[in-house]
C-alpha positions in Angstrom: -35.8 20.3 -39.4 -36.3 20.8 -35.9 -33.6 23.6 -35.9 -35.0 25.6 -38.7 -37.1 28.6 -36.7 -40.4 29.3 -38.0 -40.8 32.6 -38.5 -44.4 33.9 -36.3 -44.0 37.4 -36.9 -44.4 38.1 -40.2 -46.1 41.6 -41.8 -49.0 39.5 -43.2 -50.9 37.0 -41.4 -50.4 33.3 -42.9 -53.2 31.9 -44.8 -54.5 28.5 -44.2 -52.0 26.3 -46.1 -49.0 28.2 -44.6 -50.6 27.4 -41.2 -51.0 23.5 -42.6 -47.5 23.7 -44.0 -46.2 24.4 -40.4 -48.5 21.7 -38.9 -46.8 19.3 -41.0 -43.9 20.1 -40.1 -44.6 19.7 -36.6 -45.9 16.3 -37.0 -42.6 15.3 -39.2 -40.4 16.8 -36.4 -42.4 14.6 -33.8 -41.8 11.4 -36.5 -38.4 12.2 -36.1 -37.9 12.1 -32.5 -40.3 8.9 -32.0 -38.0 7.1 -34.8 -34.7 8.5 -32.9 -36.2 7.2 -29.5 -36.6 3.8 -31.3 -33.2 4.3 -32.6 -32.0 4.8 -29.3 -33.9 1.5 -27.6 -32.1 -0.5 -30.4 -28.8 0.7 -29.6 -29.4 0.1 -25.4 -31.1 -3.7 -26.3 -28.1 -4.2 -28.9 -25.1 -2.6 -27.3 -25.1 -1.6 -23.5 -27.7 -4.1 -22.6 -25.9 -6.9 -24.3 -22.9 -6.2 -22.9 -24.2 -6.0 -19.4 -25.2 -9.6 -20.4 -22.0 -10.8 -21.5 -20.5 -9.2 -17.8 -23.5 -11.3 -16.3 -22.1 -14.3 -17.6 -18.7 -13.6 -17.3 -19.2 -13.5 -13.2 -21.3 -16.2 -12.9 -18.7 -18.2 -14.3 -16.0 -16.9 -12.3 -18.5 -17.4 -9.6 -18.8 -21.4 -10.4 -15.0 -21.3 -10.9 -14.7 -19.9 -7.4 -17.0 -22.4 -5.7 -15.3 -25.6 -7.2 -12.2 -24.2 -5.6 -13.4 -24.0 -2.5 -15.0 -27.2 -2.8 -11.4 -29.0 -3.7 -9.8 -27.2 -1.2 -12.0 -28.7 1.9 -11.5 -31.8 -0.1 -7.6 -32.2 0.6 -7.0 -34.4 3.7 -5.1 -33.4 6.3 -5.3 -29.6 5.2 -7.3 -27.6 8.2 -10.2 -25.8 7.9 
């Protein structure tokens, strides 16, 4: 709805429920973005945000991985540090 131009310059002047028509509208357009905001938040928290998450997790298990390496490495006798 939001790309369907209004038309403000008409011969006539619009009478009140014209100008309520076009208020309602407005206030429908503005429902639409809020809900496609909140559409968009869902998508971040369900998507991108969950896989940032799963990368999260991901290197903090590589990172464990890592450290018990190191840790059985200085564990082998007669290897030098």
């Amino acid at each position: 709805m939001a790309d369907l131009p209004i038309p403000r310059n008409a011969l006539v002047s619009p009478t009140k429920e014209i100008d309520e028509m076009w208020i309602q509208v407005q206030i429908q357009e503005r429902k639409s973005m809020v809900a496609r905001k909140k559409q968009d938040i869902e998508d971040l928290k369900k998507g991108r945000i969950l896989d940032l998450e799963a990368q999260i997790k991901l290197h903090e298990l590589e990172i464990k991985e890592l450290e018990d390496r190191l840790i059985k490495s200085r564990a082998i006798p007669g290897q030098a540090n």
